[in-house]
NUDREN-695371 format. One record per residue: residue in three letters; x, y, z of N, C-alpha, C, O in turn. Coordinates in steps of 0.1 Angstrom, whole numbers, padded with zeros to 4 digits, always signed. Example, Ala and Ser with C-alpha at 12.3 -4.5 7.8 and 13.67 -1.06 7.14 Angstrom:
ala+0132-0057+0078+0123-0045+0078+0132-0033+0078+0142-0033+0085/ser+0128-0022+0071+0137-0011+0071+0129+0000+0079+0134+0011+0080/
END
This chain:
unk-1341+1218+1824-1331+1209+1821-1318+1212+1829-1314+1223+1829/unk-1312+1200+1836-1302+1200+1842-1286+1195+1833-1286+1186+1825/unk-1276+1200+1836-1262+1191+1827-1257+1192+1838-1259+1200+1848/unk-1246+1181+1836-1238+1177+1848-1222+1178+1836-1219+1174+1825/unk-1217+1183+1844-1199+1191+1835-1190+1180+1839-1191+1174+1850/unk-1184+1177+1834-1169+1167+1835-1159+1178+1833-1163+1188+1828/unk-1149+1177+1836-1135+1178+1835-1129+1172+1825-1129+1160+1825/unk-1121+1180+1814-1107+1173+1809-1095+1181+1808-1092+1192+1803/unk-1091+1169+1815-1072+1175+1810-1063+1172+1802-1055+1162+1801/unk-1066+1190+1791-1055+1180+1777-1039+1187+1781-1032+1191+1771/unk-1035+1187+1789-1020+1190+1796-1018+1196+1805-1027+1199+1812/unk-1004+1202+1807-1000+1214+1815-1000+1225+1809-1001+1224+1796/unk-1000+1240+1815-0992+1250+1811-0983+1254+1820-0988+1254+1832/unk-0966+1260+1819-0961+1266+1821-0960+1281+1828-0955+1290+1821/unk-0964+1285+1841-0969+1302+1837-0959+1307+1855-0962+1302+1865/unk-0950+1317+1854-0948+1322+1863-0959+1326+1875-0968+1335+1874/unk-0957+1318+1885-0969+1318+1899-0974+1337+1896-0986+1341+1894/unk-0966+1345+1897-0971+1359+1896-0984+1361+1887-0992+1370+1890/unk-0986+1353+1877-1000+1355+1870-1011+1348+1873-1020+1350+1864/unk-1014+1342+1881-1025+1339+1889-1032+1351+1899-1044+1354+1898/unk-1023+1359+1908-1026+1370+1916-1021+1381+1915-1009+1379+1916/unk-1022+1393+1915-1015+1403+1914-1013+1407+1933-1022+1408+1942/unk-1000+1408+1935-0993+1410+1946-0984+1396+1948-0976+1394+1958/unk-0985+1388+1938-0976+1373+1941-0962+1382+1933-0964+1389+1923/unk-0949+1379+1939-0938+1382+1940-0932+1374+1924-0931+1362+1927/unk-0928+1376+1914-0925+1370+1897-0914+1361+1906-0907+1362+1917/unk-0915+1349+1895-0896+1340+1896-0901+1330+1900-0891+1323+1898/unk-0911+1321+1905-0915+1307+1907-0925+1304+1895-0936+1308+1892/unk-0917+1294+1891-0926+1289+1877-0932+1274+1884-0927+1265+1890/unk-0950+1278+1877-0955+1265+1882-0963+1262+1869-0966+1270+1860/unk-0966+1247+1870-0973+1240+1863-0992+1242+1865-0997+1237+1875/unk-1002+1249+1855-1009+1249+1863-1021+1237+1850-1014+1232+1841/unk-1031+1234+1849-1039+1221+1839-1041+1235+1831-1042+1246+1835/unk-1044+1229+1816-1052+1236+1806-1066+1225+1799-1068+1219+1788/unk-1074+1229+1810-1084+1224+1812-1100+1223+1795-1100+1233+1787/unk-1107+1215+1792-1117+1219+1783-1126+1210+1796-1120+1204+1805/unk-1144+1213+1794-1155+1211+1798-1161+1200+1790-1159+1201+1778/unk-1168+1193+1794-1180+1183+1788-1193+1188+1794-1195+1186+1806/unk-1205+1196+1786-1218+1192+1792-1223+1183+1792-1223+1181+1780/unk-1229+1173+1798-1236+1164+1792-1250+1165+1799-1254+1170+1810/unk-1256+1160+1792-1277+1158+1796-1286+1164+1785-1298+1164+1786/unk-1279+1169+1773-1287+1179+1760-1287+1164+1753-1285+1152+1756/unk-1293+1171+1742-1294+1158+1728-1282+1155+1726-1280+1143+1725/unk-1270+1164+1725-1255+1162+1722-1248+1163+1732-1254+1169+1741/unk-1234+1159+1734-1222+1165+1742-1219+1177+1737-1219+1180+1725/unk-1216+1185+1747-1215+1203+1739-1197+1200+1750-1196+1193+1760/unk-1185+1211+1738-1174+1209+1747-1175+1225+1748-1181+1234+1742/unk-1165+1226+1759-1159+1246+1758-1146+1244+1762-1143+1238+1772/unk-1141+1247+1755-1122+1249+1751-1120+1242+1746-1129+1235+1742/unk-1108+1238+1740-1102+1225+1736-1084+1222+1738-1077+1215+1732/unk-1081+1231+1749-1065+1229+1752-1057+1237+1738-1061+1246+1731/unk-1048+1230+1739-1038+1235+1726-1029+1228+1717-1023+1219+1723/unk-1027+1228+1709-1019+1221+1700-1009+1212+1699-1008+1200+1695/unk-1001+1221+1704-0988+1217+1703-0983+1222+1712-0987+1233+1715/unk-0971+1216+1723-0962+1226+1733-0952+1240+1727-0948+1250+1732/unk-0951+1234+1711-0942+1247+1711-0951+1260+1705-0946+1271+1702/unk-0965+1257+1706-0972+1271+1706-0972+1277+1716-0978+1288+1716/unk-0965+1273+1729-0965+1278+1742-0953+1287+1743-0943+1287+1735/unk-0955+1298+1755-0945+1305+1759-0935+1300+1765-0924+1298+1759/unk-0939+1296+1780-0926+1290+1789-0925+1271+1787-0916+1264+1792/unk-0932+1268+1781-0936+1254+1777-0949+1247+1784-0958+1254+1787/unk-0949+1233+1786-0960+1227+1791-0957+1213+1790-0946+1210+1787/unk-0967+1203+1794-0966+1190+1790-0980+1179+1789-0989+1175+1796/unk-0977+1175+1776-0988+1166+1779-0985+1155+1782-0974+1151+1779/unk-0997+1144+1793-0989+1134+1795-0998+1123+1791-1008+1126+1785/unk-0997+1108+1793-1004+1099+1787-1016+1103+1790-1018+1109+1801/unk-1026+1101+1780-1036+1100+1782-1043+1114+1783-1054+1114+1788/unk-1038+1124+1780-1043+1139+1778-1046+1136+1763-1058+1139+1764/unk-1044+1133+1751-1046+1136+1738-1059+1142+1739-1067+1141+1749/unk-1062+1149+1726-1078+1153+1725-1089+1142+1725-1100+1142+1731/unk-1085+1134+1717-1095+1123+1713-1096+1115+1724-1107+1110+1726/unk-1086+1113+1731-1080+1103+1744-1092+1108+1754-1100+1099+1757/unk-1095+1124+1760-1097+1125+1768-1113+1126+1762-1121+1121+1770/unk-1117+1132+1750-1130+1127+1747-1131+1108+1753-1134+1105+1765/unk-1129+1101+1747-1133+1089+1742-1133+1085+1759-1141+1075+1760/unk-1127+1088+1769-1134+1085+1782-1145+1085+1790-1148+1080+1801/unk-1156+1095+1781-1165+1095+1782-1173+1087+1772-1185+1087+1772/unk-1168+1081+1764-1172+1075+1754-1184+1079+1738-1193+1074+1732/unk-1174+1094+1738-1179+1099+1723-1164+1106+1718-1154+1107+1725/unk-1165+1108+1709-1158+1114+1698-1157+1126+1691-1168+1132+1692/unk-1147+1133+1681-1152+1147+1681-1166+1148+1671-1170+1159+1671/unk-1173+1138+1662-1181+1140+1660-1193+1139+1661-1202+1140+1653/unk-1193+1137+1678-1204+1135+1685-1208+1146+1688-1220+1149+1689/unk-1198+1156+1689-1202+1169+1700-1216+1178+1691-1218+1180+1679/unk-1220+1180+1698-1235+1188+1691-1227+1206+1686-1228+1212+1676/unk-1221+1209+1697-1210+1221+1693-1196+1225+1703-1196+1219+1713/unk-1187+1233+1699-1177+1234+1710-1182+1250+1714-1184+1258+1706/unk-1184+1252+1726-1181+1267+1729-1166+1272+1733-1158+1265+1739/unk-1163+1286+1729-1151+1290+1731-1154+1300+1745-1165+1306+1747/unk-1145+1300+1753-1150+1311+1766-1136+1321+1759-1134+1332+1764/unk-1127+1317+1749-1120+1327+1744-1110+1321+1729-1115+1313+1722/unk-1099+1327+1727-1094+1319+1714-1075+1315+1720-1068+1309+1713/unk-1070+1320+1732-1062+1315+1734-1054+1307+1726-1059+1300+1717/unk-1042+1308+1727-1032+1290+1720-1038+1279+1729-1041+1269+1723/unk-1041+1281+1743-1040+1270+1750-1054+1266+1757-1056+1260+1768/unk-1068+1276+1744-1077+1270+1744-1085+1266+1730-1097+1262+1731/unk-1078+1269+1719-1084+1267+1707-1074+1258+1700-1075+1259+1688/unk-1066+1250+1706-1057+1242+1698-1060+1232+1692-1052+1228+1683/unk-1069+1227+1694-1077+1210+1689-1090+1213+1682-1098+1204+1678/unk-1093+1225+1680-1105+1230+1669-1105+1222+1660-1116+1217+1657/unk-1093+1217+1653-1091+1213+1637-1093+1198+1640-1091+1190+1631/unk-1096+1194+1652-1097+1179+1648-1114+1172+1650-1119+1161+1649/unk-1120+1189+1651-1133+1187+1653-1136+1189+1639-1129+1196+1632/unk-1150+1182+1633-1154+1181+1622-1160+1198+1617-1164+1205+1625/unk-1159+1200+1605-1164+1208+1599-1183+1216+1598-1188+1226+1596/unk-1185+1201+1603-1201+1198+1604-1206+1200+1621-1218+1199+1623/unk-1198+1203+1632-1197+1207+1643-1195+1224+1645-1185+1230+1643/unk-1206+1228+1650-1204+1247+1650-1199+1245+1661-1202+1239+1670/unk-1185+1257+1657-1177+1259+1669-1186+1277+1672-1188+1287+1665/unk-1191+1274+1685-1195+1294+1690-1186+1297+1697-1180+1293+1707/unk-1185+1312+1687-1175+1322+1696-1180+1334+1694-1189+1337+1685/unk-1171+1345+1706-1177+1357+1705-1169+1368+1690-1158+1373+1689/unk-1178+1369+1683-1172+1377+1666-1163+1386+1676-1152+1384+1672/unk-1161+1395+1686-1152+1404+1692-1137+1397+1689-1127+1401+1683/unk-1143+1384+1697-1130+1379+1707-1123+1372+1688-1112+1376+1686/unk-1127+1366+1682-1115+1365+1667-1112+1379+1663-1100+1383+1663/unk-1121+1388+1661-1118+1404+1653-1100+1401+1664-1089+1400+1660/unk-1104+1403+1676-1091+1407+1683-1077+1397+1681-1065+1400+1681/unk-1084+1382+1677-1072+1372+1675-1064+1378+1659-1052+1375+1655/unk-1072+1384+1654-1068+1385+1640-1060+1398+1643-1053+1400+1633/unk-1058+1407+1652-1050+1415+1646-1040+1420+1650-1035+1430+1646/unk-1036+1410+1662-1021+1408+1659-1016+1415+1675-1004+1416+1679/unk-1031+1419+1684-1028+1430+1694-1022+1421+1709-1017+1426+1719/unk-1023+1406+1707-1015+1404+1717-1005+1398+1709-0998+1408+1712/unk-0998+1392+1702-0987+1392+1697-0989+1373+1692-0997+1370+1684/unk-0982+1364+1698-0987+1353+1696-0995+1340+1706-0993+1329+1709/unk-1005+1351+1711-1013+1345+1727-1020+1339+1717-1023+1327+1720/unk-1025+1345+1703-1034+1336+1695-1025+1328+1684-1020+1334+1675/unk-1025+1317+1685-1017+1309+1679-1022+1309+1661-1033+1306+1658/unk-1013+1312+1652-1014+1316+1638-1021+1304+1632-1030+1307+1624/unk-1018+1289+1635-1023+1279+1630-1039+1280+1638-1047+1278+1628/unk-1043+1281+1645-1055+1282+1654-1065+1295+1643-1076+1294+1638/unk-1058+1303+1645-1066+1312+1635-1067+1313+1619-1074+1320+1613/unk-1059+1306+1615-1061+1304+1599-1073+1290+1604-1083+1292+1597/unk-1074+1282+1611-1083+1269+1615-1098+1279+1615-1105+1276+1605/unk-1102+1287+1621-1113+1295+1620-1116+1300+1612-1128+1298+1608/unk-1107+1311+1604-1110+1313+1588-1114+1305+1581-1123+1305+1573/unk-1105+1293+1583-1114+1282+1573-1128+1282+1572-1136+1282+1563/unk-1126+1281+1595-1144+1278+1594-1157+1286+1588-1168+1281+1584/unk-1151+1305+1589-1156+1311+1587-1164+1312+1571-1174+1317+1568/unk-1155+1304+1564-1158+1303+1545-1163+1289+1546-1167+1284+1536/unk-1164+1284+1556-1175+1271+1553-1186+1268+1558-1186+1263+1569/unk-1197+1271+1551-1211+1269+1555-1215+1263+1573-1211+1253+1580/unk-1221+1268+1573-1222+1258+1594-1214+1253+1602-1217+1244+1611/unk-1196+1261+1600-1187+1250+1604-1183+1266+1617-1172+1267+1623/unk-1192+1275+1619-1188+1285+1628-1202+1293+1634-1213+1294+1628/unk-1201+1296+1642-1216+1306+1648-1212+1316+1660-1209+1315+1672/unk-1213+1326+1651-1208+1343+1657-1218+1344+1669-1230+1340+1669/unk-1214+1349+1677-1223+1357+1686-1218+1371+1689-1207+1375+1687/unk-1227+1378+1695-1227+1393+1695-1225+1398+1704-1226+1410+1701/unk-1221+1398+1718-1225+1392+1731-1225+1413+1732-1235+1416+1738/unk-1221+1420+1730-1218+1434+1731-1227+1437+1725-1232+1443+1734/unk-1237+1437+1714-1252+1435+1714-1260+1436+1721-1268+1443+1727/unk-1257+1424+1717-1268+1416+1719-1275+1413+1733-1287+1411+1735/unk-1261+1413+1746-1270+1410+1755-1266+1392+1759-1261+1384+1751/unk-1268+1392+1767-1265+1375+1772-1274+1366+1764-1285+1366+1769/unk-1273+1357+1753-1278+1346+1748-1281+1332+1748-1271+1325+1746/unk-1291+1327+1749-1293+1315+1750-1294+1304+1737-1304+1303+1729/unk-1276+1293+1738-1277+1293+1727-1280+1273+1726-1280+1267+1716/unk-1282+1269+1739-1285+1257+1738-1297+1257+1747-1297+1267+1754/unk-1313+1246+1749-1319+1248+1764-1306+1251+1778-1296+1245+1780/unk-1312+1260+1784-1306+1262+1793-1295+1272+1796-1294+1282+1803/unk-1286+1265+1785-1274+1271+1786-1269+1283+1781-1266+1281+1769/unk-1265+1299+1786-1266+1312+1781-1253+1313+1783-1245+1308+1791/unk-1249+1324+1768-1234+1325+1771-1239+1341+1774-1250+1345+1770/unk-1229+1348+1781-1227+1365+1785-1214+1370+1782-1204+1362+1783/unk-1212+1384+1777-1200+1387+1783-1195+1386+1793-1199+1390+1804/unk-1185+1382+1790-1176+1382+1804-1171+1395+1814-1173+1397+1825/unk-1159+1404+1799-1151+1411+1803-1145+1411+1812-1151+1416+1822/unk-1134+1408+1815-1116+1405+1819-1116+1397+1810-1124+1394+1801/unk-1101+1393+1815-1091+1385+1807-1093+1390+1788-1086+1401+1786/unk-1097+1387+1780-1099+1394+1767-1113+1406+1767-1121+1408+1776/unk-1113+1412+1756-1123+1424+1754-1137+1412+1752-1148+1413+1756/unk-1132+1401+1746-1142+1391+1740-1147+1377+1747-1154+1368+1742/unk-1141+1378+1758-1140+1365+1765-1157+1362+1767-1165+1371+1771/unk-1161+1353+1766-1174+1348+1769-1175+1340+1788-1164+1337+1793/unk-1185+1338+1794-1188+1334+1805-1199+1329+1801-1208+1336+1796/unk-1201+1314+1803-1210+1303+1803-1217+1300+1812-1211+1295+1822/unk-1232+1303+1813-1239+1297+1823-1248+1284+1820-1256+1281+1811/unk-1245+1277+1830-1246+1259+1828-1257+1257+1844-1253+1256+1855/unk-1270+1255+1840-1277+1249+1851-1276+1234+1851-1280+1225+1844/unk-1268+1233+1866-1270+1218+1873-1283+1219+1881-1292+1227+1882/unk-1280+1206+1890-1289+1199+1898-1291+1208+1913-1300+1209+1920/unk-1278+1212+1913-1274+1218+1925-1272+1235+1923-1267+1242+1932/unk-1275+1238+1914-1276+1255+1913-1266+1257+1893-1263+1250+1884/unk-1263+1272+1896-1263+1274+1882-1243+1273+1885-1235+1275+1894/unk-1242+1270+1875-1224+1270+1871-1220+1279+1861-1227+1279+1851/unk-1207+1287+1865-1208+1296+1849-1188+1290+1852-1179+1288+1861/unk-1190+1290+1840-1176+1288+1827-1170+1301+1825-1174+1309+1818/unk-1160+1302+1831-1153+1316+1833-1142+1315+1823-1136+1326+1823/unk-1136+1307+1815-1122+1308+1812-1110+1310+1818-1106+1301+1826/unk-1103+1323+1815-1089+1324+1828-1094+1338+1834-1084+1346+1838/unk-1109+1344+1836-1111+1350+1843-1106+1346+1858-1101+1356+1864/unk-1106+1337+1864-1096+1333+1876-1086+1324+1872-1092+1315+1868/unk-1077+1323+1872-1064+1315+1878-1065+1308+1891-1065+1296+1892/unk-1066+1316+1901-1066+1308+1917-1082+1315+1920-1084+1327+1919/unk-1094+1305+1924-1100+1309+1925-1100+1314+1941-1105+1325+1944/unk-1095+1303+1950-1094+1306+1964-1088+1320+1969-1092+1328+1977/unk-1075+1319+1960-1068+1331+1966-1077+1342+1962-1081+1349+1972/unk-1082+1346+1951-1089+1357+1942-1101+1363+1954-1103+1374+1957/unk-1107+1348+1962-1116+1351+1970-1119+1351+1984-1129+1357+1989/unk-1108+1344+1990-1107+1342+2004-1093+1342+2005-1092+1340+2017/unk-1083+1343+2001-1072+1342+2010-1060+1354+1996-1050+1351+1991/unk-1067+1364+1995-1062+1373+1987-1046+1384+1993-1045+1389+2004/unk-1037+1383+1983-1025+1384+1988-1027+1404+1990-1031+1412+1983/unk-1022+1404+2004-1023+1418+2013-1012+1423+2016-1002+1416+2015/unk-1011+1437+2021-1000+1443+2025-0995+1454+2018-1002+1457+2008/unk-0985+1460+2019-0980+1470+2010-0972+1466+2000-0971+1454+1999/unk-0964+1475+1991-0953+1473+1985-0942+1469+1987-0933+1472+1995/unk-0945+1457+1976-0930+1444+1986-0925+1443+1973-0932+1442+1963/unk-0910+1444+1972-0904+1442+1960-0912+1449+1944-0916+1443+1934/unk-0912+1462+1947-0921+1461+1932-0938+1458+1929-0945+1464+1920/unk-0941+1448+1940-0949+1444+1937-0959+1446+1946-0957+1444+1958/unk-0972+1451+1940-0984+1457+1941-0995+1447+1948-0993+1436+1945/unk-1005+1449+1955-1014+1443+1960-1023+1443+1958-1029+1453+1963/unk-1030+1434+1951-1044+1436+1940-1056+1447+1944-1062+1453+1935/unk-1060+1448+1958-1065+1456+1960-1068+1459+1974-1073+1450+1981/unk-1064+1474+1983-1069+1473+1993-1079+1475+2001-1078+1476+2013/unk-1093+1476+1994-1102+1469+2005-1102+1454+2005-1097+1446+1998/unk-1111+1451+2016-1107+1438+2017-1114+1423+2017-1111+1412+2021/unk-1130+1433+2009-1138+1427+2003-1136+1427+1987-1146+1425+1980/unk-1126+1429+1983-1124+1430+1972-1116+1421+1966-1104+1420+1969/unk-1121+1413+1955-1116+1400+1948-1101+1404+1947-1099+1416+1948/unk-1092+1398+1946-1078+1398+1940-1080+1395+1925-1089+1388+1920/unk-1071+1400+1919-1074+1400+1903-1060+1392+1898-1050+1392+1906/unk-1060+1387+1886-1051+1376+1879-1040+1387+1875-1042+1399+1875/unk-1030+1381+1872-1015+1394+1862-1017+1392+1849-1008+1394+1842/unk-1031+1386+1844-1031+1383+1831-1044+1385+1824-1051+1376+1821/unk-1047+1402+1821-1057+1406+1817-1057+1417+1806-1052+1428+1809/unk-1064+1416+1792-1058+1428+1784-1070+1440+1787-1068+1450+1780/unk-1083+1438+1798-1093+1447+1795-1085+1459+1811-1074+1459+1816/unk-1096+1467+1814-1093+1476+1829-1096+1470+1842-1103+1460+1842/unk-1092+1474+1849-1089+1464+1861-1105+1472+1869-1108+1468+1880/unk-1110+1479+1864-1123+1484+1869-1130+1471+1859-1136+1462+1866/unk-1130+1470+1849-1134+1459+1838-1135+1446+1852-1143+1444+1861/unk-1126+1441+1849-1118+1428+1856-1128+1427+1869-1137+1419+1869/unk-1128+1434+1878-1130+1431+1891-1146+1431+1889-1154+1422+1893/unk-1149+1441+1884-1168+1439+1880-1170+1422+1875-1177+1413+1880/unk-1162+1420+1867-1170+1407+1860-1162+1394+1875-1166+1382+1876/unk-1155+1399+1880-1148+1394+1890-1161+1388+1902-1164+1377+1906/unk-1167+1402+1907-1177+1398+1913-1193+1397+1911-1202+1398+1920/unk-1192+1394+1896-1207+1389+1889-1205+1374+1888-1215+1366+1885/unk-1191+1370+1890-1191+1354+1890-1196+1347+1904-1199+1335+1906/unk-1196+1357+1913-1201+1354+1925-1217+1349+1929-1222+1344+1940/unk-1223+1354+1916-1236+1353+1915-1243+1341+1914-1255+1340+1912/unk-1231+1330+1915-1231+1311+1907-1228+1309+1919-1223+1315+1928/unk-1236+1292+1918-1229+1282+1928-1215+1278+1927-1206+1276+1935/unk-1215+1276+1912-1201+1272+1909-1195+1277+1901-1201+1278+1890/unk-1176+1284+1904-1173+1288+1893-1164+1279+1889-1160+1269+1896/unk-1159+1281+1877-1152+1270+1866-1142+1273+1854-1144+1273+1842/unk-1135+1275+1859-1123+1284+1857-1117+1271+1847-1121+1260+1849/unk-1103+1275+1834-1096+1269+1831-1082+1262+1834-1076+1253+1829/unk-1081+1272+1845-1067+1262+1851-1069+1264+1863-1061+1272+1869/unk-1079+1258+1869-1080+1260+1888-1090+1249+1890-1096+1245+1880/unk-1091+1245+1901-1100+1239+1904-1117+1246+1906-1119+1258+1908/unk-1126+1238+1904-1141+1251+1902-1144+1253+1920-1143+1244+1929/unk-1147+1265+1920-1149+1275+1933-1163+1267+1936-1169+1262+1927/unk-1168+1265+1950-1184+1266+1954-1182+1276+1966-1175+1278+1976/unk-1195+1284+1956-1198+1297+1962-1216+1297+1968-1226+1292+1964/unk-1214+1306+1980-1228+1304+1989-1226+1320+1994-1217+1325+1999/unk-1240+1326+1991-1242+1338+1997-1233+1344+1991-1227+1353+1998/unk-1228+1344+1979-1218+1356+1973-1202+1351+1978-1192+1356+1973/unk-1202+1344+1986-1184+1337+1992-1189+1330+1992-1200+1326+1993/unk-1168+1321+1987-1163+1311+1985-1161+1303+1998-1154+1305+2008/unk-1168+1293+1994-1169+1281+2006-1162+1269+2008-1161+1262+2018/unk-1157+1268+1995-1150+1254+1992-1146+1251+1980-1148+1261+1972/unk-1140+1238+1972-1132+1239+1964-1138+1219+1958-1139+1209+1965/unk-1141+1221+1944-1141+1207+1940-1129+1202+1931-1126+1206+1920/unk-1123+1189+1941-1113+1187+1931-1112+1171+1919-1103+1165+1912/unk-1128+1168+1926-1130+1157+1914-1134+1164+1901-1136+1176+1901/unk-1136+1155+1887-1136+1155+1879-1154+1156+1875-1157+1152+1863/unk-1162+1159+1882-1174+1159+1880-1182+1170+1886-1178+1173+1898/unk-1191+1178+1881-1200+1189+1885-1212+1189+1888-1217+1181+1879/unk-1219+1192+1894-1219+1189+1909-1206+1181+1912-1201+1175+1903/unk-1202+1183+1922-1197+1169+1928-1193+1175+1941-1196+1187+1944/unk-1182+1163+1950-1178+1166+1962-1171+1174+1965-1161+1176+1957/unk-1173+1180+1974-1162+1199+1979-1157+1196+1987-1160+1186+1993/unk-1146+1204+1991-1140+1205+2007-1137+1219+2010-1131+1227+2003/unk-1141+1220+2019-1140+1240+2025-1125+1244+2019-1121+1256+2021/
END
């Protein structure tokens, strides 16, 4: 079985350019998408993420603009939230678990049991948005409205045909990585394991100590890592280059990477998976 991935964009986020790469210099703030997934080709539409709430659960802010709504950007494919057969989470973020509550009760949202234990207790401060997590408690006391996975376990699972979730490790202790077979090779669903996928892989920021700031790593086969990670940077960079193992990666605020022979060859910036690249 093959699925072909869409793109949706339910807004902006806000994030100083420095958290994309480590060796980027802090103080330019850019806008980058807070991206959710469509599979489609199963019995159902399966989503992974769902953006975020509200702007003011954000740090530096954001924006949505027409035609971002949740339901908006569903309904362009022409279903609804109670079409979706389930939502996968690749983490619990504000600015990916925000629109949970407008999915029906009768839709299992999967996540990794790690990655809430960690939303619930308070260890990033408010990256997990309080309304987001009382929305999951709910789910948790209501019969079929949640499905834990173990992924520290258990081992990588397959929880739709085809489609296996793994641990990830970076960005959260819990973060999940989605593998999605297309037409054209396997796709994994990274979350904010990358930020920039290009820079991370081919055009990685070099040199010594410039203002403070550090240079993700110097050898020079070695991925560049994001400024926004709570696991070890021995952690990070492993799962950094197990994403290399895909045709395509598919990151939440970057455009998805196509990778050949373990390097990054090009970059897709339509809205469809498979689709057209440019080096």
């Amino acid at each position: 079985m093959f699925y072909e991935i869409r793109r949706l964009n339910f807004g902006s986020v806000t994030i100083d350019e420095s958290m994309r790469l480590r060796g980027i210099s802090p103080g330019n703030r850019i806008d980058v998408p807070a991206q959710g997934f469509l599979l489609l080709g199963g019995s159902a539409p399966v989503l992974v993420d769902a953006g975020y709430r509200d702007v003011s659960v954000l740090g530096a802010g954001g924006t949505v603009a027409p035609g971002q709504g949740f339901e908006e950007q569903l309904s362009k494919h022409g279903i609804g939230p109670a079409d979706l057969g389930c939502v996968i989470m690749t983490h619990l973020h504000r600015d990916h678990a925000g629109h949970l509550d407008k999915v029906p009760m009768t839709v299992p949202v999967v996540v990794n049991r790690s990655e809430l234990g960690s939303a619930c207790t308070g260890i990033q401060g408010r990256a997990y948005a309080r309304e987001d997590v009382h929305h999951l408690i709910d789910r948790v006391y209501t019969p079929g409205a949640i499905r834990f996975l173990d992924l520290e376990q258990s081992g990588p699972q397959e929880v739709l045909p085809g489609i296996v979730c793994r641990l990830s490790g970076g960005h959260t202790p819990g973060s999940i990585g989605i593998v999605v077979p297309t037409e054209e090779g396997e796709a994994y669903l990274c979350g904010d394991l990358f930020y920039d996928v290009e820079g991370a892989l081919r055009n990685q920021p070099t040199g010594t100590f410039t203002a403070g700031v550090q240079p993700s790593a110097l050898a020079t086969d070695d991925p560049a890592l994001s400024n926004n990670f709570t696991t070890s940077v021995l952690q990070e960079i492993g799962a950094t280059k197990h994403a290399l193992n895909y045709r395509f990666i598919v990151p939440a605020h970057d455009d998805p990477g196509v990778i050949e022979g373990g390097r990054y060859i090009g970059r897709i910036t339509g809205d469809v998976i498979p689709g057209t690249w440019q080096p």
